[in-house]
PyMOL Python script that loads the backbone (N, CA, C, O; Angstrom):
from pymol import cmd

cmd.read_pdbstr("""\
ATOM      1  N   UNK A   1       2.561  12.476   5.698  1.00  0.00           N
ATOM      2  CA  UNK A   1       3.804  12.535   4.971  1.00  0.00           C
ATOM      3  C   UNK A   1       3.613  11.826   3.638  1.00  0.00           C
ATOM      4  O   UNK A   1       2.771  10.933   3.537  1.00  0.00           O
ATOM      5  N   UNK A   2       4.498  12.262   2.444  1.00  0.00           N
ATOM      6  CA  UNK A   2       4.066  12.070   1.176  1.00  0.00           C
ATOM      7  C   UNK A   2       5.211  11.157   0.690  1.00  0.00           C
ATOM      8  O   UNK A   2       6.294  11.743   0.710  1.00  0.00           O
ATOM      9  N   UNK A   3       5.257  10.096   0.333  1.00  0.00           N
ATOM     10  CA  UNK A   3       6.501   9.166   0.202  1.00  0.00           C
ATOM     11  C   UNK A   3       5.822   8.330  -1.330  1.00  0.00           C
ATOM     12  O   UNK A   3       4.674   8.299  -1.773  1.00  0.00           O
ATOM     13  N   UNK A   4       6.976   7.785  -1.781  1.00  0.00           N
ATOM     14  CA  UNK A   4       7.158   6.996  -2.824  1.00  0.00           C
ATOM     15  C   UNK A   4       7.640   5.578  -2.405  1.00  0.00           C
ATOM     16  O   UNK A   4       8.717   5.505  -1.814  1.00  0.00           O
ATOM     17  N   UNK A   5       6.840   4.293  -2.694  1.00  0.00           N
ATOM     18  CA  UNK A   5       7.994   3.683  -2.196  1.00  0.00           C
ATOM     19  C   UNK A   5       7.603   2.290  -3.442  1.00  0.00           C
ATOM     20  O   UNK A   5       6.475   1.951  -3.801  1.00  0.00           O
ATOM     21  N   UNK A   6       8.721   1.793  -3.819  1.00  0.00           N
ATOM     22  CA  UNK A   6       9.412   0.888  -5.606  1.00  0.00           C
ATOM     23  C   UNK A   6       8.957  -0.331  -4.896  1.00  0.00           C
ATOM     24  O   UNK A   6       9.571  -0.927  -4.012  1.00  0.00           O
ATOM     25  N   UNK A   7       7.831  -0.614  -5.387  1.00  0.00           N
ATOM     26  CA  UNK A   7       6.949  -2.072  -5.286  1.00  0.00           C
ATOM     27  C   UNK A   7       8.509  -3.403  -5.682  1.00  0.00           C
ATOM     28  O   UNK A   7       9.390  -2.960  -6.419  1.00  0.00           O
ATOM     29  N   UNK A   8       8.620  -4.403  -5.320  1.00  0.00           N
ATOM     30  CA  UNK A   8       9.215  -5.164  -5.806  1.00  0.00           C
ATOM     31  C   UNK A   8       8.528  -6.928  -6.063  1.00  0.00           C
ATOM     32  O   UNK A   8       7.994  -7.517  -5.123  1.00  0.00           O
ATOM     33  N   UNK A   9       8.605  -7.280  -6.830  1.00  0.00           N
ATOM     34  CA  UNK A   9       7.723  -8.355  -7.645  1.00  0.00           C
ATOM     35  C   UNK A   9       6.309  -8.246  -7.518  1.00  0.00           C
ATOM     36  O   UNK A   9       5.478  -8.885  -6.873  1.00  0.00           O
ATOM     37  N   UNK A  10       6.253  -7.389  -8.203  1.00  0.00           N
ATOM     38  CA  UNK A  10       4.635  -6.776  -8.409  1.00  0.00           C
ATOM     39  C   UNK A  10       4.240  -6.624  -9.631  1.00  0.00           C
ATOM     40  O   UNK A  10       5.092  -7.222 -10.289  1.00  0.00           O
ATOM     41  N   UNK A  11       3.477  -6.196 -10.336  1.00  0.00           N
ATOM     42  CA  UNK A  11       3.088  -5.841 -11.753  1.00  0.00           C
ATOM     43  C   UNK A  11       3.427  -4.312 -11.629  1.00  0.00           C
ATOM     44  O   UNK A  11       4.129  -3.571 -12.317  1.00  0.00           O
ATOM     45  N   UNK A  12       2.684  -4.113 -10.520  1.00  0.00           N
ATOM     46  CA  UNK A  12       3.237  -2.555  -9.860  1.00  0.00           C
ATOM     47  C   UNK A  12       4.718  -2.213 -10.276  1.00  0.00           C
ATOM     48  O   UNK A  12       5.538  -3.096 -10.525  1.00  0.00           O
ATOM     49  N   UNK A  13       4.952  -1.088 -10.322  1.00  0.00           N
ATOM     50  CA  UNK A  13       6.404  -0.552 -10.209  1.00  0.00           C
ATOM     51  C   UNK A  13       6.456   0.220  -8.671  1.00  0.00           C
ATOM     52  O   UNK A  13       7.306   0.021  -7.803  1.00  0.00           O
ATOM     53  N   UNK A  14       5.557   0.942  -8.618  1.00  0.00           N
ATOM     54  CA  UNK A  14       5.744   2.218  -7.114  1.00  0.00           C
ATOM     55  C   UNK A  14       4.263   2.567  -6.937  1.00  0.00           C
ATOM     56  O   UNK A  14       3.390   2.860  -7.754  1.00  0.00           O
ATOM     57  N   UNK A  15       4.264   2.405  -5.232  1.00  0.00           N
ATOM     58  CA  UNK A  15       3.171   3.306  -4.491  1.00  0.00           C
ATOM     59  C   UNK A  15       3.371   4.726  -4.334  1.00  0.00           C
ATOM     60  O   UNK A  15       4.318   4.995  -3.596  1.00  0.00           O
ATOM     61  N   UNK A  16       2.745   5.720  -4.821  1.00  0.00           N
ATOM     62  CA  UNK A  16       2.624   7.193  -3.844  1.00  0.00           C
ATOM     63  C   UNK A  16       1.931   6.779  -2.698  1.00  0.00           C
ATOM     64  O   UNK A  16       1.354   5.694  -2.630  1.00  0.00           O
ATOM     65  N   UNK A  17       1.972   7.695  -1.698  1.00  0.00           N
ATOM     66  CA  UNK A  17       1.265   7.329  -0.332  1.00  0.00           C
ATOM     67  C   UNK A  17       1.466   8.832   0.647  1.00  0.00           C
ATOM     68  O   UNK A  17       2.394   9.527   1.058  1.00  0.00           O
ATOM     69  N   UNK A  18       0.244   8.810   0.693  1.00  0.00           N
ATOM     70  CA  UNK A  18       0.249  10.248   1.662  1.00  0.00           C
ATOM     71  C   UNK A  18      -0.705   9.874   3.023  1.00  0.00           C
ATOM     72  O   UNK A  18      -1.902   9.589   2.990  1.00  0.00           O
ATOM     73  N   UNK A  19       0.108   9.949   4.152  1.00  0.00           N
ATOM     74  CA  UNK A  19      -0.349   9.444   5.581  1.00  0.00           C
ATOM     75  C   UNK A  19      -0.030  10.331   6.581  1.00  0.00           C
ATOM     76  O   UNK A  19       1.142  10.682   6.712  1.00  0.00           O
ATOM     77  N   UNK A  20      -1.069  10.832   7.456  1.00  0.00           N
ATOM     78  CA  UNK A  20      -0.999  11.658   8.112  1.00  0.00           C
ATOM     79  C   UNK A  20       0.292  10.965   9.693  1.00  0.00           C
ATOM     80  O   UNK A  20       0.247   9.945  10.379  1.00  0.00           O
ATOM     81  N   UNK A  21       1.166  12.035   9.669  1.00  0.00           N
ATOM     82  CA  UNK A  21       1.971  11.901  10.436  1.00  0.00           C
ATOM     83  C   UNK A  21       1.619  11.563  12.117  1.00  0.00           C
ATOM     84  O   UNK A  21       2.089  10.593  12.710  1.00  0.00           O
ATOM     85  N   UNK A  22       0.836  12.424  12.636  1.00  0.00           N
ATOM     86  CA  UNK A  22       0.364  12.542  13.683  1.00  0.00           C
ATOM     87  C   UNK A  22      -0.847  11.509  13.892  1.00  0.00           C
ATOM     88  O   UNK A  22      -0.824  11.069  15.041  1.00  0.00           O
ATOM     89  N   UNK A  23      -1.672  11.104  13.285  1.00  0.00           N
ATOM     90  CA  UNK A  23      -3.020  10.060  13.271  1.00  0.00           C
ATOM     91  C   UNK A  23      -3.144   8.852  12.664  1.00  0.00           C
ATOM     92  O   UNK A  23      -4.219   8.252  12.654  1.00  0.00           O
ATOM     93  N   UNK A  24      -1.859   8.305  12.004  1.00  0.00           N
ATOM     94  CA  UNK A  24      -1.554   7.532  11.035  1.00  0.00           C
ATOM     95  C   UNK A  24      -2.732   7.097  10.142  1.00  0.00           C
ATOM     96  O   UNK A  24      -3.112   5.964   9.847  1.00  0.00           O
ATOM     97  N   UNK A  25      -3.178   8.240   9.815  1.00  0.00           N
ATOM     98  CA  UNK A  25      -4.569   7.322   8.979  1.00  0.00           C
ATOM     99  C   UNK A  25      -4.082   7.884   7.709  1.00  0.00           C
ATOM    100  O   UNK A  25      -3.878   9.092   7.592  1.00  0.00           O
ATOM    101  N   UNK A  26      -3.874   6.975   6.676  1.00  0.00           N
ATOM    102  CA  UNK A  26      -4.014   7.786   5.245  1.00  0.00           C
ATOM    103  C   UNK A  26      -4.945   8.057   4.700  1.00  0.00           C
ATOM    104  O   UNK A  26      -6.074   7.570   4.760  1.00  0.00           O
ATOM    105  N   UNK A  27      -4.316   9.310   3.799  1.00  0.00           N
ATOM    106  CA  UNK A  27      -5.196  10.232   3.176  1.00  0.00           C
ATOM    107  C   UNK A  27      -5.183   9.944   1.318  1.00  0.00           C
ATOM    108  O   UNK A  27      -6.045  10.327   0.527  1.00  0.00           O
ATOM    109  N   UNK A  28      -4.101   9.271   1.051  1.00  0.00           N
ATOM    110  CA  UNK A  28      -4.485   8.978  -0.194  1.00  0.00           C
ATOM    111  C   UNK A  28      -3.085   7.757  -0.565  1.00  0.00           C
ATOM    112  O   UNK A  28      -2.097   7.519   0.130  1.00  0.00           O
ATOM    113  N   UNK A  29      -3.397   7.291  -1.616  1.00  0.00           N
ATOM    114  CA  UNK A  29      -2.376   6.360  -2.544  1.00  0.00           C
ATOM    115  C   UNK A  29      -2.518   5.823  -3.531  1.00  0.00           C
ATOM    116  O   UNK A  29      -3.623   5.308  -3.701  1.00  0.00           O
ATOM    117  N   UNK A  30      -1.592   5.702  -4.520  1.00  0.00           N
ATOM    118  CA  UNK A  30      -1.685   5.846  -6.091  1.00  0.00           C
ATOM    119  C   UNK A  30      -0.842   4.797  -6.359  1.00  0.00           C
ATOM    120  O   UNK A  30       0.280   4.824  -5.853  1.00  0.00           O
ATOM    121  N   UNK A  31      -1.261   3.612  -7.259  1.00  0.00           N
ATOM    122  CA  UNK A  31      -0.245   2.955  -7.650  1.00  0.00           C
ATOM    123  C   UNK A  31      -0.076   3.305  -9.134  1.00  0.00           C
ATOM    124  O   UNK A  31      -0.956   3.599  -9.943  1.00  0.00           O
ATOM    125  N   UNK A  32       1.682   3.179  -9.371  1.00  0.00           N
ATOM    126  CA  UNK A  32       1.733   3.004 -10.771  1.00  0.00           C
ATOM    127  C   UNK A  32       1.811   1.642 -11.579  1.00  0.00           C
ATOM    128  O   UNK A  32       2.648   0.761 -11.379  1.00  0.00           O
ATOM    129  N   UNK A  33       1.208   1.627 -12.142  1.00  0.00           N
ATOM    130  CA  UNK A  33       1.355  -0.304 -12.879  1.00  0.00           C
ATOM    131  C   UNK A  33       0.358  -0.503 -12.302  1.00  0.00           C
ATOM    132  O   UNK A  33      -0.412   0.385 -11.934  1.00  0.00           O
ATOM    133  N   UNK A  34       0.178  -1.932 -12.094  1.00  0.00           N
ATOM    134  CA  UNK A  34      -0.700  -3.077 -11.794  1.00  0.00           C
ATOM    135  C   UNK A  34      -1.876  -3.782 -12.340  1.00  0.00           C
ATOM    136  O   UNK A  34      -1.723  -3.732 -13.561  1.00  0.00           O
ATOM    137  N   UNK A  35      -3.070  -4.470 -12.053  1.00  0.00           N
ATOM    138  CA  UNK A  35      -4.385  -4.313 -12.405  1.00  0.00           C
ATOM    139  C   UNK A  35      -4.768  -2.657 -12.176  1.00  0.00           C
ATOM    140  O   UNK A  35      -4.301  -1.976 -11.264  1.00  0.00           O
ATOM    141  N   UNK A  36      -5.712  -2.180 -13.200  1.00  0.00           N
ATOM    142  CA  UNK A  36      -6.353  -0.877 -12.761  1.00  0.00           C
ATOM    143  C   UNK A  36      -7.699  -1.147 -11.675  1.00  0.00           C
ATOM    144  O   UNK A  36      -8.058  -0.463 -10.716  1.00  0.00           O
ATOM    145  N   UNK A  37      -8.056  -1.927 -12.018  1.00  0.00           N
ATOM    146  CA  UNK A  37      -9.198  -2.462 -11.181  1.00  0.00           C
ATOM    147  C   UNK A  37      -9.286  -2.458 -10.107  1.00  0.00           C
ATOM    148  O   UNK A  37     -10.184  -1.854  -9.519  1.00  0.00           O
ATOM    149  N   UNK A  38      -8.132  -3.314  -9.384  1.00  0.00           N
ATOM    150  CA  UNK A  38      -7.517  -3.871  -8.339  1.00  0.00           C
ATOM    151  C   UNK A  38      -7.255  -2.498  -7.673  1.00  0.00           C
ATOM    152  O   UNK A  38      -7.719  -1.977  -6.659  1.00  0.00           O
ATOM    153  N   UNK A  39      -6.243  -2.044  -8.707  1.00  0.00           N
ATOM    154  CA  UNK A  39      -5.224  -1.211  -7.330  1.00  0.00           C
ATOM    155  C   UNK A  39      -6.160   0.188  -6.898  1.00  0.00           C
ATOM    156  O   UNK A  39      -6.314   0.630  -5.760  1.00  0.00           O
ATOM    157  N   UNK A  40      -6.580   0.591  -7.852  1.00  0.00           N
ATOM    158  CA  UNK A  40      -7.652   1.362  -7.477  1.00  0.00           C
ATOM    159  C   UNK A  40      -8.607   1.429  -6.774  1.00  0.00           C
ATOM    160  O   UNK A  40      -8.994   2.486  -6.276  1.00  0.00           O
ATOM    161  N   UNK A  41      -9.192   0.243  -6.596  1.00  0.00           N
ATOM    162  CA  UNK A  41     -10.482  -0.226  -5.552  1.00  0.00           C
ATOM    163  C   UNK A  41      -9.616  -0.423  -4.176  1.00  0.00           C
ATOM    164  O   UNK A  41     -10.082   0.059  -3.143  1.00  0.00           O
ATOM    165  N   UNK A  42      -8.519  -1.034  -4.142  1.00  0.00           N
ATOM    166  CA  UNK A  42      -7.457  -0.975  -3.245  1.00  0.00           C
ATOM    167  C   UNK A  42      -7.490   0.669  -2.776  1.00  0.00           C
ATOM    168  O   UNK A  42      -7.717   0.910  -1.591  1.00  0.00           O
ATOM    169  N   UNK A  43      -7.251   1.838  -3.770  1.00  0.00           N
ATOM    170  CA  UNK A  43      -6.531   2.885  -3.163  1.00  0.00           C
ATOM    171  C   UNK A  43      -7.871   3.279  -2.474  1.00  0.00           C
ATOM    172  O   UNK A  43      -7.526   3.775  -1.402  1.00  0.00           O
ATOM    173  N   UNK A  44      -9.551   3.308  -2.579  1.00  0.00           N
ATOM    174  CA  UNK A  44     -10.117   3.750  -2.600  1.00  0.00           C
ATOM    175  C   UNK A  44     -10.655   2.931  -1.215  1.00  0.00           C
ATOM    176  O   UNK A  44     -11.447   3.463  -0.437  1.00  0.00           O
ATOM    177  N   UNK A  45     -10.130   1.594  -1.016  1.00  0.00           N
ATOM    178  CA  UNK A  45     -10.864   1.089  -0.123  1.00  0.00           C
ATOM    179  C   UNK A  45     -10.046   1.582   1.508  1.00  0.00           C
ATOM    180  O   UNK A  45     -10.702   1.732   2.539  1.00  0.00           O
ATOM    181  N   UNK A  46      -8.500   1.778   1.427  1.00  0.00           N
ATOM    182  CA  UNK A  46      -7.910   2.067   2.536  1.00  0.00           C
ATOM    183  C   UNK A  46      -8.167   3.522   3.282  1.00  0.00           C
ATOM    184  O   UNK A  46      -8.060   3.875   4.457  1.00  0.00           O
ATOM    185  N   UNK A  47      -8.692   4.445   1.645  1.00  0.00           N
ATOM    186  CA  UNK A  47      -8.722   6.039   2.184  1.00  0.00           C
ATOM    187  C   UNK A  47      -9.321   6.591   3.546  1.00  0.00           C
ATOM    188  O   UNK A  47     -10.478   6.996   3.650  1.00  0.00           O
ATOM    189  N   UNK A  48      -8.770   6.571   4.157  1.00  0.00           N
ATOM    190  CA  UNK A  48      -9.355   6.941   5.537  1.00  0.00           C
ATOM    191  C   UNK A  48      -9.011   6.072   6.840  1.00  0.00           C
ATOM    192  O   UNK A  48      -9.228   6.234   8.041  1.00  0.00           O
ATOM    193  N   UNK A  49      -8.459   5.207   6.176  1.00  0.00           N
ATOM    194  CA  UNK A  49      -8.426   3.697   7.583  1.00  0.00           C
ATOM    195  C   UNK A  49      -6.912   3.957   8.390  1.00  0.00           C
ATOM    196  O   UNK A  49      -6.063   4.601   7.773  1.00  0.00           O
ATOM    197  N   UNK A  50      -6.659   3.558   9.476  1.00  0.00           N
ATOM    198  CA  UNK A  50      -5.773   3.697  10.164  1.00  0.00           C
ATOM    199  C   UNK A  50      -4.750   2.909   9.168  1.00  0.00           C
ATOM    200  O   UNK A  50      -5.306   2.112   8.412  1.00  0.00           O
ATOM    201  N   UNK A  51      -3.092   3.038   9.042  1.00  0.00           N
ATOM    202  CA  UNK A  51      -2.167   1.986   8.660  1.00  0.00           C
ATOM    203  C   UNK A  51      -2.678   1.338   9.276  1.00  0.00           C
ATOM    204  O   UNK A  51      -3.807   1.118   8.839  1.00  0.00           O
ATOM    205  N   UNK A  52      -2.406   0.726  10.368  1.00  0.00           N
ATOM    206  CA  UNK A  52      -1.804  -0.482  11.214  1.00  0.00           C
ATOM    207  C   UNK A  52      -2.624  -1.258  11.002  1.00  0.00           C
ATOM    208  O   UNK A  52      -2.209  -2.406  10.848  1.00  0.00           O
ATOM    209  N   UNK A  53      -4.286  -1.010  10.880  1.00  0.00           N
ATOM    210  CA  UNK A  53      -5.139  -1.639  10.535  1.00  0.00           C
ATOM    211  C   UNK A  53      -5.050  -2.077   9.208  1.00  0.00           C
ATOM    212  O   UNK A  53      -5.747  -3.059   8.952  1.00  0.00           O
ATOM    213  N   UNK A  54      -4.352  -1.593   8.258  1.00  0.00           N
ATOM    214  CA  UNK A  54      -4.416  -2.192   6.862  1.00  0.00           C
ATOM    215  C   UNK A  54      -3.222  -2.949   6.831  1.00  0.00           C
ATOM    216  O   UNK A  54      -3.407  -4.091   6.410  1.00  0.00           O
ATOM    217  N   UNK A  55      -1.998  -2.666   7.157  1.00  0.00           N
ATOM    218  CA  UNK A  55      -0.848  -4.059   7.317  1.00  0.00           C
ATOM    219  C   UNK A  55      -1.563  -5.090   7.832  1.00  0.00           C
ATOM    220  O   UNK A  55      -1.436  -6.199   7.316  1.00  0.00           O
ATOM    221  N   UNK A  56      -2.267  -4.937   8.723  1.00  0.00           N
ATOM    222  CA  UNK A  56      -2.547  -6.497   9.841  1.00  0.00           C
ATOM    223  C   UNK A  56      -3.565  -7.243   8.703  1.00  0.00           C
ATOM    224  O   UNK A  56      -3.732  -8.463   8.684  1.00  0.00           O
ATOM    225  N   UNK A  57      -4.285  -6.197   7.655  1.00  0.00           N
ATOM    226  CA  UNK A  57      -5.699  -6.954   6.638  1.00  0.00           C
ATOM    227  C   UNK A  57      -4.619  -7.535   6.036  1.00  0.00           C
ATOM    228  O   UNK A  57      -4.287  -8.690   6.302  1.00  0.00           O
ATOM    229  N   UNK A  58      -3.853  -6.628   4.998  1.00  0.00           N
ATOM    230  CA  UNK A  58      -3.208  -7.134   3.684  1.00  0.00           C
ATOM    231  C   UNK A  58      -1.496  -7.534   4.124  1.00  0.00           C
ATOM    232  O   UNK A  58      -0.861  -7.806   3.105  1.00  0.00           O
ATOM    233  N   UNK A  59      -0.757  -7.610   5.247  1.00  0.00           N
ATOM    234  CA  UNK A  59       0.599  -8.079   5.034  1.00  0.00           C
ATOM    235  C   UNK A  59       0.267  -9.631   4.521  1.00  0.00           C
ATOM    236  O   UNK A  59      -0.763 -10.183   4.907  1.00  0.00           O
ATOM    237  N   UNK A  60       1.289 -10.358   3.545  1.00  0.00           N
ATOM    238  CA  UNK A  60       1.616 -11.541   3.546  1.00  0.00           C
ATOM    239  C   UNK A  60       0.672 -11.924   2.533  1.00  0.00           C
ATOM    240  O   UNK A  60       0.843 -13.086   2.164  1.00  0.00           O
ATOM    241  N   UNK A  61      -0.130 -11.408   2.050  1.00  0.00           N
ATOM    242  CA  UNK A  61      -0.964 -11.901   0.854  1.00  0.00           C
ATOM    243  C   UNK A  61      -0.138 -12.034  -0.657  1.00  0.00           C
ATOM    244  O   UNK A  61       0.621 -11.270  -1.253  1.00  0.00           O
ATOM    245  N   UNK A  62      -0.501 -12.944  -0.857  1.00  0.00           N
ATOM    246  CA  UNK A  62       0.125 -13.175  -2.325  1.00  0.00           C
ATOM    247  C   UNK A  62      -0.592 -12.996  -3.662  1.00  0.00           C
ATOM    248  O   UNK A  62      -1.610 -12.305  -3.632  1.00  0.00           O
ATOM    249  N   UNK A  63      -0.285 -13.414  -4.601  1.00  0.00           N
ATOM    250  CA  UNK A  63      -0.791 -13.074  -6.079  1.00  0.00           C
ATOM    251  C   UNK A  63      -0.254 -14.423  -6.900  1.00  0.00           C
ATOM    252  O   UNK A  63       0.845 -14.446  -7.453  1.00  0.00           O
ATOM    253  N   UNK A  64      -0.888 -15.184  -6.901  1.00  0.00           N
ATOM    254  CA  UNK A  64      -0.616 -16.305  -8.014  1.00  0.00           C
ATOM    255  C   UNK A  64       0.902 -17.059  -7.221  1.00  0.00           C
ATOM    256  O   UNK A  64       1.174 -17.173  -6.026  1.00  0.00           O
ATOM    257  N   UNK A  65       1.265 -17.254  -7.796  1.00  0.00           N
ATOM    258  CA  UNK A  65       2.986 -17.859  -7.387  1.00  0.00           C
ATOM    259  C   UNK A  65       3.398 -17.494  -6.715  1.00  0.00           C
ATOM    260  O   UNK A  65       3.712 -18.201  -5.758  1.00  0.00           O
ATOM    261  N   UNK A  66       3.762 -15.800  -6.740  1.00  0.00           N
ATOM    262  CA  UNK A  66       4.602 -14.964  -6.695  1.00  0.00           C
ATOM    263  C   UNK A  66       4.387 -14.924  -5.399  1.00  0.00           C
ATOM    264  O   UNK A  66       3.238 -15.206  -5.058  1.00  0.00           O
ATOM    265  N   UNK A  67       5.309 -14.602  -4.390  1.00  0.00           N
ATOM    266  CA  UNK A  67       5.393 -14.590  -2.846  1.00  0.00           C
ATOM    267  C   UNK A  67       5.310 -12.918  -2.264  1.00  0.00           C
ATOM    268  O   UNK A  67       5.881 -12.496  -1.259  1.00  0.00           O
ATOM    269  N   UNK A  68       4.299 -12.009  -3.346  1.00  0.00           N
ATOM    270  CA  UNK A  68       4.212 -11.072  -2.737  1.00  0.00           C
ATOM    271  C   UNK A  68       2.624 -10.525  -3.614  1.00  0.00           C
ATOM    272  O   UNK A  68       2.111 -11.204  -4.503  1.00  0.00           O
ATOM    273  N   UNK A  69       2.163  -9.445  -3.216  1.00  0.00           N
ATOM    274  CA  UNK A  69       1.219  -9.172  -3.832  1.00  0.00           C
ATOM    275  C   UNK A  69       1.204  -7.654  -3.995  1.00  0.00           C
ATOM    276  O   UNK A  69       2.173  -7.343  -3.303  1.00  0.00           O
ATOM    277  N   UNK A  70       0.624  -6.336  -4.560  1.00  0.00           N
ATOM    278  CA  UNK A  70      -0.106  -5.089  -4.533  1.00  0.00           C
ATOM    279  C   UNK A  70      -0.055  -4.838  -2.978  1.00  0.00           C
ATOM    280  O   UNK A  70       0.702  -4.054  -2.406  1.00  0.00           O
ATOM    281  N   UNK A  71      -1.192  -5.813  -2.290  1.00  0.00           N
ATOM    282  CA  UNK A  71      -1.610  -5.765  -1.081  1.00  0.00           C
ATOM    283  C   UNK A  71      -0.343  -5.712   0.229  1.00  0.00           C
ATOM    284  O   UNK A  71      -0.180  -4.871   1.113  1.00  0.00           O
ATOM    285  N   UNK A  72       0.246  -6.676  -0.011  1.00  0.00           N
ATOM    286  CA  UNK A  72       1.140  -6.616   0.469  1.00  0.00           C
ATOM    287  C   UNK A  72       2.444  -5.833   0.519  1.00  0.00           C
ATOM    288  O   UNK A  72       3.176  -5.610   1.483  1.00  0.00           O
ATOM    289  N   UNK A  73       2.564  -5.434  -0.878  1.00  0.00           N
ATOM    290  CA  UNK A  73       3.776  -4.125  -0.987  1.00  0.00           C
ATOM    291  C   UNK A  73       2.636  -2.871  -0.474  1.00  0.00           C
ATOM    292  O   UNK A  73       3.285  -2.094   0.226  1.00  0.00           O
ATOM    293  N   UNK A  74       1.575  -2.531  -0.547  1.00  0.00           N
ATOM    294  CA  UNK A  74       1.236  -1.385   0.119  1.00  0.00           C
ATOM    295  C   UNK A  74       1.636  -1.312   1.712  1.00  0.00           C
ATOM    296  O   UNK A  74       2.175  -0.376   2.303  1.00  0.00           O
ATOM    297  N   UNK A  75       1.155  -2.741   2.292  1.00  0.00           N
ATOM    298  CA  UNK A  75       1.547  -3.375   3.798  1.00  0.00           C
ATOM    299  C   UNK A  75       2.961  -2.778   4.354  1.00  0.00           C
ATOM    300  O   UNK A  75       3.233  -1.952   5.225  1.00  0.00           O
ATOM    301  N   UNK A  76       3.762  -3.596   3.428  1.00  0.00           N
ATOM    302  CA  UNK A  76       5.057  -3.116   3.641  1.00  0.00           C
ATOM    303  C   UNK A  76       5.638  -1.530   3.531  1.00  0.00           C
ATOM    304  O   UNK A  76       6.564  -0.974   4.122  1.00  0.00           O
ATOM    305  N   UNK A  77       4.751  -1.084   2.583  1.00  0.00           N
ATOM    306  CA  UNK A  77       5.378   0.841   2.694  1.00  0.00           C
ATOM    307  C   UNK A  77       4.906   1.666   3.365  1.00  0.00           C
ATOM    308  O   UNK A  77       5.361   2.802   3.500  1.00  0.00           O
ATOM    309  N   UNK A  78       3.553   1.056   4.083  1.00  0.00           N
ATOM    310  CA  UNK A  78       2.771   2.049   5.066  1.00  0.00           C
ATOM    311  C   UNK A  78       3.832   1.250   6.447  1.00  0.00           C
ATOM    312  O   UNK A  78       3.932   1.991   7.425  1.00  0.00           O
ATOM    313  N   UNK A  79       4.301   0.389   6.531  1.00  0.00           N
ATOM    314  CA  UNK A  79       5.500  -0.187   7.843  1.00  0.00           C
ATOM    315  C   UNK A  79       5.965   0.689   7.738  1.00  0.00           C
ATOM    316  O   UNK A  79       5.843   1.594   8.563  1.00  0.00           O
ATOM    317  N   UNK A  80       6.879   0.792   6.395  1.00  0.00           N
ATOM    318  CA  UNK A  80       8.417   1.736   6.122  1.00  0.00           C
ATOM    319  C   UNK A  80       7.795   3.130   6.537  1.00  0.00           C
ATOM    320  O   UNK A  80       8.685   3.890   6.918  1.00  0.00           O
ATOM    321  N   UNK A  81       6.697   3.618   6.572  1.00  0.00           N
ATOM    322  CA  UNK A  81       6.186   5.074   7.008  1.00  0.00           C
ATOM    323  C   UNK A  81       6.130   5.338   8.618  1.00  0.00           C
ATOM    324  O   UNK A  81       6.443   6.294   9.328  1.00  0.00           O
ATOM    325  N   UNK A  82       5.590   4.055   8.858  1.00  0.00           N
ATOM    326  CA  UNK A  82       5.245   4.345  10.372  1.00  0.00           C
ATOM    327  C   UNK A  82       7.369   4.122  11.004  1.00  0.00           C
ATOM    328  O   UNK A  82       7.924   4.447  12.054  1.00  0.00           O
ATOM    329  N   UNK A  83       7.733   3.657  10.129  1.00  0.00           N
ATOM    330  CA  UNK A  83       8.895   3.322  10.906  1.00  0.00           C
ATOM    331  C   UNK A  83      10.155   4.580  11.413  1.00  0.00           C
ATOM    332  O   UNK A  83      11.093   4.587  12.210  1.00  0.00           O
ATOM    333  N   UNK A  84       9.410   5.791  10.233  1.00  0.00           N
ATOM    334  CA  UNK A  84      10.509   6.848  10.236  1.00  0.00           C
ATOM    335  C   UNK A  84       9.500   8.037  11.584  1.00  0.00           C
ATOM    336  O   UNK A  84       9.991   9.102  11.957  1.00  0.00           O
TER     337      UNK A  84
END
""", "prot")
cmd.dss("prot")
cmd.show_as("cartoon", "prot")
cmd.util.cbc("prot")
cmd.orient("prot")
């Protein structure tokens, strides 16, 4: 399933995210904003991995101060996927 979901205190603005319904493994994800570096090596490193396995790596990780991270808003929208 192909979802959008609005990063909040991120550099990010929004994840695309396309995750197979039936196998929960995603198949791709795109951030808009962020480091290019980062989020990219990010999109490139999850391609193929189960969710559940990537919430449990990246939930709760932070970024400097800020009480959220990239990592962690991906965490949180592959939840919001498995949740529907």
């Amino acid at each position: 399933m192909k979802t959008v979901y609005e990063t909040q205190g991120t550099c990010s603005k929004a994840i695309e995210l396309d995750v197979d319904d039936a196998t929960g493994i995603i198949n791709s994800v795109h951030f808009y904003g962020g480091c290019p570096g980062n989020t990219v090596g990010i999109s490139q490193l999850v391609r193929g991995m189960k969710a559940e396995d990537v919430i449990k790596k990246f939930e709760g990780i932070t970024c400097g101060p800020k009480p959220t991270s990239c990592p962690d808003q991906l965490a949180r929208a592959l939840k919001q996927v498995l949740a529907k």
